[in-house]
N, C-alpha and C positions, 0 to 999 in steps of 0.2 A: 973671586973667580968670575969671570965675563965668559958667557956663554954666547954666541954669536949664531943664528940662524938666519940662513940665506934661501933663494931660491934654489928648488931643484937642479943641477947642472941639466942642458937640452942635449941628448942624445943627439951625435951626428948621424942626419940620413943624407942618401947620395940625393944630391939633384936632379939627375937620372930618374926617372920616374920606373914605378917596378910595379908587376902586375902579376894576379896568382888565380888562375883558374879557380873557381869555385863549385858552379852546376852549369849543367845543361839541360833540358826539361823539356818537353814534347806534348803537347793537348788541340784536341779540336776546339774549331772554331765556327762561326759563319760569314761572310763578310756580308755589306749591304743588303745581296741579292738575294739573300738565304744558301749560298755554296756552302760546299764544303771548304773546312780551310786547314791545313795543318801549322800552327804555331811552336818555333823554338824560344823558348827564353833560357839569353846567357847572361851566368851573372859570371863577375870577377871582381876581384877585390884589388885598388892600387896604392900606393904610396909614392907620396912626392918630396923631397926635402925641402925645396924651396915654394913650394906651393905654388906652382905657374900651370895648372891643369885648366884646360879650356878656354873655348875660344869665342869673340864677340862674334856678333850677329854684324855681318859685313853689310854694306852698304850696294852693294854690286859683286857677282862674281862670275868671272873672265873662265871659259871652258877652260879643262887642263888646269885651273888653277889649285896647287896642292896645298895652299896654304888654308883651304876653305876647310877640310879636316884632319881631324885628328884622331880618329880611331880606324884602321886598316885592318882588313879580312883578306885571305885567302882560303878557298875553296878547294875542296877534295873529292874527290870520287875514289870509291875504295873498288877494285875489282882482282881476284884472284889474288888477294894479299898484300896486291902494291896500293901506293896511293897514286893517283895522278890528277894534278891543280887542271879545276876548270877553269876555264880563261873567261872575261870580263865578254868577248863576244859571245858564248855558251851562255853565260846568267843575262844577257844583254842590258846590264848596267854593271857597274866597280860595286863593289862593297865594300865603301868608301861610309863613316859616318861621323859628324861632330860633337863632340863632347860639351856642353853648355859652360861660358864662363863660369869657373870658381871663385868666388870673393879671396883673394890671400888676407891671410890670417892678419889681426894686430900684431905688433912686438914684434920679441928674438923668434919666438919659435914660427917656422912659416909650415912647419910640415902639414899635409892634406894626408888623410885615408879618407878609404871609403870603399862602397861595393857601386857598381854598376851594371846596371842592365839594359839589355837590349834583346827584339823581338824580333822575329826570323817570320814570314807567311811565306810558307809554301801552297802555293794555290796549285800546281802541276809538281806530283812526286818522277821526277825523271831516273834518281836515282837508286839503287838499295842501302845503300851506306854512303854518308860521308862523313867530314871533319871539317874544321876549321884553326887555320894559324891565326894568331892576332896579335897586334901591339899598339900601343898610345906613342902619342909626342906630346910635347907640352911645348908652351907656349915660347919657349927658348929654341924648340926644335928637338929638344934632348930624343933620342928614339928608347925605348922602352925594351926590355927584354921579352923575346919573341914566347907565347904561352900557346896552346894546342888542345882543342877540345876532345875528351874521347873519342871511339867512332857513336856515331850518332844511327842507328838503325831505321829507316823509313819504310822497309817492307811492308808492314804491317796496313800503311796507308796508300799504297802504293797497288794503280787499278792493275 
């Protein structure tokens, strides 16, 4: 009798890259000048099948150019129940940010996990509550399924 053992079969993940809320988190801060400062950190956790998460550090980049990142925000204002997207002239900049190259993997298996974070200053509380939409692309373009932070409470910091 021959017994034969092989490698594990590699679970198919989509190529698609997926992304799962995890926390949101709120603490003071100071910045240089000794201010006050209020800081969000969001983590989420992604998964990629083909491992093409992140992007090189470009050489030059042309305004408008979408190809410079890869992690997309939209912004919320929570008032009497509804939500309403602050616009990019409101925050006066995108909330717009890139994901640093991933080395992909040796071999068959390319899949990436992992958690990511990212830092939020609020140096002016303008609003009492908001949220935030977000999603990845990866390096193919792939778009990622859209995730949603709870409401996020600023009163408390807020003059």
């Amino acid at each position: 009798m021959i017994l034969l053992a092989g490698c594990p079969e590699i679970e198919p993940v989509p190529e698609i890259p997926e992304i799962e809320f995890v926390s949101f988190t709120l603490s003071e801060d100071t910045d240089d000048l000794g201010n006050l400062l209020v800081v969000g950190e969001l983590i989420f956790s992604f998964q990629d099948g083909d491992g093409d998460i992140g992007l090189q550090e470009p050489d030059t980049v042309m305004p408008g150019d979408t190809t410079v990142y890869n992690l997309f925000f939209t912004m919320f204002k929570k008032i009497g129940g509804e939500y309403f997207e602050i616009s990019e002239d409101d925050l006066g900049s995108p909330l717009n940010y890139r994901i640093p190259y991933i080395e992909p993997r040796e071999g068959q298996n390319k899949i990436l996990t992992g958690e990511i974070n990212i830092l939020f200053e609020y140096p002016n509380i303008q609003y009492d509550t908001i949220r935030y939409d977000f999603f990845i692309t990866d390096r193919a373009m792939h778009k990622s399924n859209v995730e949603s932070t709870p409401d996020i409470g600023l009163t408390e910091w807020k003059d």
